[in-house]
C-alpha positions in Angstrom: 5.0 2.8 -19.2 4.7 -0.9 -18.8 1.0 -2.4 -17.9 1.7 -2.5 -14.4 2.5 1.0 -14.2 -0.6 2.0 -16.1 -2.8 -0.1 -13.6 -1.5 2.0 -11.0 -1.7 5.2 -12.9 -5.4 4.2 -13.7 -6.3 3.3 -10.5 -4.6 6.5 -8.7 -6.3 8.8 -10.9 -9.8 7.8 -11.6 -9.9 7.8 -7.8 -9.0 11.5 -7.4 -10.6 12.4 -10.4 -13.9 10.7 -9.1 -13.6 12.2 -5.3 -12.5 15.4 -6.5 -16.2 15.5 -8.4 -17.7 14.7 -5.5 -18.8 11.1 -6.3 -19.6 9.3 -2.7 -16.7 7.3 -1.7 -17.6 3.9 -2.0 -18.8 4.2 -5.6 -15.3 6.0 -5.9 -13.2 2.8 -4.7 -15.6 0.2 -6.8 -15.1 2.3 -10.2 -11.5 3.2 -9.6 -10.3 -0.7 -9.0 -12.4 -1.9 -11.3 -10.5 0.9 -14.1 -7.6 -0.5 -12.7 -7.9 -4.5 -12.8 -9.1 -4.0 -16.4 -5.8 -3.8 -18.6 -5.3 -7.5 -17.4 -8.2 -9.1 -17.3 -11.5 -9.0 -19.5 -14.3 -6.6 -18.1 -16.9 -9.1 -17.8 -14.4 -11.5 -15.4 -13.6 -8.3 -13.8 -17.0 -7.4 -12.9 -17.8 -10.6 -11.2 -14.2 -10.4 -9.4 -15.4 -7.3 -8.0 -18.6 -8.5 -6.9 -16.9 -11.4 -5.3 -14.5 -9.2 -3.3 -17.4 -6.8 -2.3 -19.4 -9.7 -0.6 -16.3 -11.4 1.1 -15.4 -7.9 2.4 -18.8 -8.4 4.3 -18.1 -11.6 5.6 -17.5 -10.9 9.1 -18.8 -12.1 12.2 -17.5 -8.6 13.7 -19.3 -6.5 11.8 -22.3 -6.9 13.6 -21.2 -5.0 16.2 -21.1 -1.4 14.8 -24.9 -1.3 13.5 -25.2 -2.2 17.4 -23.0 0.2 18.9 -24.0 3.0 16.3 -28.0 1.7 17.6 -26.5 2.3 20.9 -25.2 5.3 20.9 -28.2 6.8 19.4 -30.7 5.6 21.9 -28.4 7.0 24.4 -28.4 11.0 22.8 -32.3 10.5 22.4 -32.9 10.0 26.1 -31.0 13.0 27.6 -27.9 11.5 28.5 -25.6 14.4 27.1 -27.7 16.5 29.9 -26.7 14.5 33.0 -22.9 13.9 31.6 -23.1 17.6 31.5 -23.9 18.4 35.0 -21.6 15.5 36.4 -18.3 16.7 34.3 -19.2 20.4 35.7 -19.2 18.7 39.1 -15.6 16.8 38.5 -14.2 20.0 36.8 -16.0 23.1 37.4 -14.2 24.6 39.8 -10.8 25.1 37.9 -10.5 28.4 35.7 -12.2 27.8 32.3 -14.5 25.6 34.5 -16.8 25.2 31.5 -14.3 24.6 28.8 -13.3 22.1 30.4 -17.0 20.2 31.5 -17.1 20.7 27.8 -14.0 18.5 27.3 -14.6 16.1 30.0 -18.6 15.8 28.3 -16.7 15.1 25.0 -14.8 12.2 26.7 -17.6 10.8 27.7 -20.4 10.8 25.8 -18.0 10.5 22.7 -17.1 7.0 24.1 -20.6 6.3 24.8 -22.2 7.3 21.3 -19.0 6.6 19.4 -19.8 9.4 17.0 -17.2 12.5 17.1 -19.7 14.5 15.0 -22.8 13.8 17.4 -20.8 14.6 20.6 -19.7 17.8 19.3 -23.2 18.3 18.3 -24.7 17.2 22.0 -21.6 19.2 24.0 -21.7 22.2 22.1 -25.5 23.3 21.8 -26.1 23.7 25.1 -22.6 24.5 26.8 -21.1 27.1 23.7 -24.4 29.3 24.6 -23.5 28.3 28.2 -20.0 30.1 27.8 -20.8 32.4 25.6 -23.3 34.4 29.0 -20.2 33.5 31.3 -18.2 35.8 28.7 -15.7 33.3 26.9 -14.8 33.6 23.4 -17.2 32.4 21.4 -14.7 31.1 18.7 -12.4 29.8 21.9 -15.9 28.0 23.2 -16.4 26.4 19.5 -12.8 25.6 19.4 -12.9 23.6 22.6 -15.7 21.4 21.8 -14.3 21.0 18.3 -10.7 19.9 19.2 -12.1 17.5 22.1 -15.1 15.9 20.3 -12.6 13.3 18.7 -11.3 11.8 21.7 -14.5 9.1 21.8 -12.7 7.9 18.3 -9.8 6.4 20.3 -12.0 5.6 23.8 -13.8 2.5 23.1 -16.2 1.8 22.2 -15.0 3.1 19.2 -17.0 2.2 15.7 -13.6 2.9 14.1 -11.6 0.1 16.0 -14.2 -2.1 15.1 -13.5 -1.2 11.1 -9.7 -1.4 11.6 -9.5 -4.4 13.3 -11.6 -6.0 10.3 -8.9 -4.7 8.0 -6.0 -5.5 9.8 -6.9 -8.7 11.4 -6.1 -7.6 14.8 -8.5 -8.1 18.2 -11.0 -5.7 18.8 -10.7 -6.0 22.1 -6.9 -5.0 22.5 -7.6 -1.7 20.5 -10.2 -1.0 22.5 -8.3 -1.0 25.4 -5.2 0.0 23.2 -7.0 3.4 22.9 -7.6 4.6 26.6 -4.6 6.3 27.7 -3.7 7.8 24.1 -7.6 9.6 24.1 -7.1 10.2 27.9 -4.1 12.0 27.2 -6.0 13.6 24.1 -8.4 15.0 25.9 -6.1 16.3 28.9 -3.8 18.2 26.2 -6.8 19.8 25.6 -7.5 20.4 29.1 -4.2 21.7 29.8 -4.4 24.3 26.4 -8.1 25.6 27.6 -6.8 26.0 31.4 -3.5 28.7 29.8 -6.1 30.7 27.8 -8.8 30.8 31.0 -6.3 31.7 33.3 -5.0 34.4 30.7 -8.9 35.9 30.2 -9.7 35.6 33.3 -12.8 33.3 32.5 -14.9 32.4 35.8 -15.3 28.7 38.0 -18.3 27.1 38.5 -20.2 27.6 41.9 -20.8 24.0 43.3 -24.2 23.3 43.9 -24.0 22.1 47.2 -23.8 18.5 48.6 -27.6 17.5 47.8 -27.4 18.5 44.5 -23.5 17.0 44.0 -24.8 13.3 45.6 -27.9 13.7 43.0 -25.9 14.1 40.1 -23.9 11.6 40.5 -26.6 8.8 41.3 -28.2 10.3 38.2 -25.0 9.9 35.9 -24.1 6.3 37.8 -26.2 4.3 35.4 -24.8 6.5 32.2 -21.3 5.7 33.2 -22.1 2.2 33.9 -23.0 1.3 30.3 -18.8 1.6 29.1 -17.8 -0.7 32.8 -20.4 -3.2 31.6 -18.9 -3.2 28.0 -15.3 -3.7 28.7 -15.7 -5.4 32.0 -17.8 -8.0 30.0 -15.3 -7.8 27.3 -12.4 -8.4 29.8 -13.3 -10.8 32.0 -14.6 -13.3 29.1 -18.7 -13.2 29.7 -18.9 -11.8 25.7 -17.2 -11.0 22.8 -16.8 -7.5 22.2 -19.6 -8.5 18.8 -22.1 -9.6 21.6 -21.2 -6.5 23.4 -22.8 -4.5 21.4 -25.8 -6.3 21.5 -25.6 -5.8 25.4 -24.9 -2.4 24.9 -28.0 -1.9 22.7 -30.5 -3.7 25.2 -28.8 -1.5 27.8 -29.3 1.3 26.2 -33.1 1.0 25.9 -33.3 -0.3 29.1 -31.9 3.2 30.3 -34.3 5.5 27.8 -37.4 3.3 29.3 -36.3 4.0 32.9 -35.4 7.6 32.3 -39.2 7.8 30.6 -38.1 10.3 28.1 -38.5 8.5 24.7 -41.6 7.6 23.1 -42.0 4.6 20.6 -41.5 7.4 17.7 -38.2 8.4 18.9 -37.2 4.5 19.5 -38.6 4.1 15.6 -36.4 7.8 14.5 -33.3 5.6 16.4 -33.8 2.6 14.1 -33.5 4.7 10.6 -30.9 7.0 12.0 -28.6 3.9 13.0 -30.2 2.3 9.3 -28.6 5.5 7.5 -25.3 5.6 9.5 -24.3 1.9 9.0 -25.5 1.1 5.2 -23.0 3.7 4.0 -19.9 2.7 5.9 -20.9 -0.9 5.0 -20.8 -0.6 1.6 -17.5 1.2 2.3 -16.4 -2.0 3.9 -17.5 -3.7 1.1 -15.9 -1.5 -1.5 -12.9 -1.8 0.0 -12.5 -5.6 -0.7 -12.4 -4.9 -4.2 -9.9 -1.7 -3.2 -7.4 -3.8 -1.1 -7.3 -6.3 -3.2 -6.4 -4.3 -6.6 -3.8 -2.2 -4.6 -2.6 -5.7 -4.3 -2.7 -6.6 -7.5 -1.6 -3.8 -8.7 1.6 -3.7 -6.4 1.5 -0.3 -5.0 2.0 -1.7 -1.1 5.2 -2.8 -2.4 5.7 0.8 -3.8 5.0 2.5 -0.8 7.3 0.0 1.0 10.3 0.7 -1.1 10.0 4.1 -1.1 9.5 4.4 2.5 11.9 1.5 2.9 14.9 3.8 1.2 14.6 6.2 4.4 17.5 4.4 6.7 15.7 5.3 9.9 12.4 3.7 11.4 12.2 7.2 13.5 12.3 8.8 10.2 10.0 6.0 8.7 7.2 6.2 11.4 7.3 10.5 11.4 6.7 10.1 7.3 3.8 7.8 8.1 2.6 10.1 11.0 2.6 13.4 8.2 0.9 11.5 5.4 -1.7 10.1 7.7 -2.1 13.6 8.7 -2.2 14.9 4.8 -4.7 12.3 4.0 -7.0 13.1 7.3 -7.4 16.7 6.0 -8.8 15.3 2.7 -10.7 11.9 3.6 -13.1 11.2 6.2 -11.9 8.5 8.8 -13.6 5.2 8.0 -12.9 5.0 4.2 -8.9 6.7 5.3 -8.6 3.7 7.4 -10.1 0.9 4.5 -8.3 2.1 2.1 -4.8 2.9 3.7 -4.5 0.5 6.2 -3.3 -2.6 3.8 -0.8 0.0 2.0 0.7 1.3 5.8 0.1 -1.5 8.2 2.8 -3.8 6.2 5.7 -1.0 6.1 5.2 -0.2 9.7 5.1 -4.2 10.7 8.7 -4.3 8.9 10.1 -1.8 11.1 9.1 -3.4 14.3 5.6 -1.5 15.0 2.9 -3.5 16.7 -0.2 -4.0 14.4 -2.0 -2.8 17.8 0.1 0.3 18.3 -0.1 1.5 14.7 -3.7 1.0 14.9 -4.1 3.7 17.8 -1.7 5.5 15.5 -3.7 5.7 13.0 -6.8 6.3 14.6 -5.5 9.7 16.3 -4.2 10.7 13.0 -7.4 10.8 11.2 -9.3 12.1 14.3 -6.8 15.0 14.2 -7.6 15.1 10.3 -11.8 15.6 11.0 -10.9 18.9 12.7 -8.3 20.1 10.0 -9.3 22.0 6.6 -10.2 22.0 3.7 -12.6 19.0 4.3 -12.5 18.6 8.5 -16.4 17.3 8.7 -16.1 18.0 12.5 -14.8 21.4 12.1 -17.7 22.6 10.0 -20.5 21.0 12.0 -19.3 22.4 15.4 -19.1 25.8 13.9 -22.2 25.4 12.7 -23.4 24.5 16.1 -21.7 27.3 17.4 -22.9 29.6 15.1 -19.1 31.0 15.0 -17.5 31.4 11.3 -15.0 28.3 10.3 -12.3 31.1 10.1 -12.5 32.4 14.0 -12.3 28.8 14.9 -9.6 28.2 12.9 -7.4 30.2 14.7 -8.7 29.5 18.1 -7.5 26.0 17.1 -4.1 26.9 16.2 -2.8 26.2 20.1 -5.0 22.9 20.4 -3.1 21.5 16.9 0.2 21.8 18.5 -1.0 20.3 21.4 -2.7 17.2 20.0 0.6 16.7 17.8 2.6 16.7 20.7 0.5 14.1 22.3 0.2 12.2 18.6 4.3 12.1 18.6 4.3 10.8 22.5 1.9 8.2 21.5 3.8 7.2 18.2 7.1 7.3 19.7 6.3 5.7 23.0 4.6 2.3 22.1 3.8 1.3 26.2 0.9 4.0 26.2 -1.2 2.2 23.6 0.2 -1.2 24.8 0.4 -1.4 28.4 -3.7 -1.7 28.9 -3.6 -4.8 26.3 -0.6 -6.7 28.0 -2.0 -5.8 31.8 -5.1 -7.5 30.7 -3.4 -10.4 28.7 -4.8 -9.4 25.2 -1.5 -9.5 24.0 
């Protein structure tokens, strides 16, 4: 083994070794580079190489925007939104069989985008429409299953905190993955659609009544100003009046301007907003920053070129991109999102590039990869917290999930395979 090999040996197996423990994730990437930089240079340099690489992993203008649009999104689930997105997606979808399952999916769609958090939508949806279900006589596992499966769609409908992260890593605009990710989460969230429909139809489950035109014209005046805050993001975005950085900021003062009119949120819950978005973006920011130190020993280190010759040695890109698609898949399963996409995105983004793959496409590729992965076991973070929420056992939900998997791969291999769905939004606009 010469010393190039043991670097990579070194590097590969603290870091399993380490996450396997259950050491947090960031600390996992800083130890396991800095075990493998050391067999070539001196601890003490290595130590301030690391700290060097952790800071300039910070220094980004864009990063500002995800403390904003996690801030953001939590003012918006403090002031009721999830309520009145609730009552309008029963309005727009109610009255088809498995009316609820499917307000349950359309209220993932949108309040994911909105709050940018799969876990907190699944959370919002599913306490108050699983209970719903559950008196109109679904399948309680079915119910959990449905929220569970569509809660990830608001990872690849922008605003999306993941874009944000990827497009630091790769170098591509935030903007053209934002609007890279509409039609692959539509479509996400309609396979959905079309899998709850079958099993309705098949059980029998009930519409929902329609409350009457009063009631329908107050709903929607009430979810207008909701709705308005993602038109005002990306129409801002689009048309050139801010960055999508100083969107978030917009966003943000939107958002409180909403909770102040709706006159639901007291100063406490505005101070319970700050440490909430505090404790979501410290940790993926030092995950950021670890990953400095991360990407650049995997360069040093040379495993990108690994990955590329072995993945090079398969004669067809099909072939090439399908391999990508199952390790993504493999690695989802095991790794949370954020830290999958800082860690594998300088190792994957290069082989696929070489094939012909737009930086932009492979992005949205990724992205429903991993938001396939938070609903798969043994990890799946969003599995467990919606069957918590649910109150169902992981195993039920498993299984009610089994039709929704195939579905969502289907849709994954359209997107992958069919590059114009992620790209036709960024070249109508000219982000491309």
């Amino acid at each position: 083994m010469d010393i190039t090999q043991l670097a990579v040996f070194l590097l590969l197996s603290v870091f399993a070794v380490l996450l396997i423990s259950g050491v947090p994730i960031g600390i996992t990437m800083v130890l396991a580079a800095l075990v493998s930089i050391m067999p070539f240079i001196p601890l003490e340099s290595s130590i301030f190489i690391a700290t060097q690489k952790m800071f300039a992993g910070l220094d980004s203008f864009a990063l500002i925007a995800l403390p904003f649009f996690i801030f953001a999104g939590n003012m918006m689930n403090r002031s009721g939104v999830a309520d009145k997105l609730i009552d309008f997606s029963k309005l727009l979808v109610g009255f088809i069989p498995g009316g609820l399952a499917l307000t349950n999916i359309m209220g993932n769609m949108v309040f994911g985008a909105i709050s940018g958090s799969a876990i907190a939508s699944a959370t919002a949806m599913g306490t108050t429409l699983t209970n719903a279900q559950r008196r109109e006589g679904y399948d309680p596992a079915f119910a959990a299953a449905t929220n569970i499966a569509s809660a990830p769609t608001g990872m690849l409908i922008p605003p999306s905190g993941l874009f944000i992260i990827l497009s630091l890593v790769s170098g591509t605009s935030i903007s053209s993955l934002f609007m890279a990710g509409y039609l692959p989460g539509i479509l996400m969230g309609l396979s959905c659609m079309v899998v709850a429909v079958y099993y309705a139809k098949k059980n029998g489950y009930p519409v929902t009544k329609f409350p009457g035109i009063k009631n329908a014209i107050r709903i929607t005046l009430e979810a207008i100003p909701v709705l308005s805050l993602v038109i005002i993001v990306m129409g801002g975005i689009l048309s050139g009046v801010f960055t999508a950085t100083e969107a978030s900021a917009v966003a943000s003062l939107y958002a409180i301007i909403l909770a102040v009119a709706y006159r639901n949120t007291s100063f406490q819950d505005f101070w319970a907003v700050v440490i909430d978005t505090v404790r979501g973006s410290v940790p993926v920011l030092f995950m950021i920053s670890a990953s400095g130190i991360m990407s650049w020993s995997f360069a040093f280190t040379g495993i990108p070129d690994l990955v590329k010759d072995f993945l090079g040695g398969i004669p067809n890109p099909l072939l090439v991109m399908l391999v990508i698609n199952i390790m993504l898949l493999v690695i989802g399963t095991f790794m949370d999102a954020t830290p999958a996409v800082l860690i594998f995105t300088p190792i994957l983004l290069p082989v696929a590039a070489s094939i012909g793959v737009d930086p932009i496409h492979f992005g949205v590729i990724m992205v429903f990869n991993l938001s396939i992965g938070i609903i798969t076991p043994p990890v799946g973070t969003l599995l467990f917290a919606g069957s918590a929420v649910a109150g169902v056992p992981v195993e039920q939900v498993i299984k009610r999930l089994i039709p929704y998997f195939a579905a969502l791969f289907a849709i994954l291999m359209l997107v992958t395979y069919v590059p114009s769905i992620s790209l036709a939004l960024p070249k109508m606009f000219g982000l491309m």
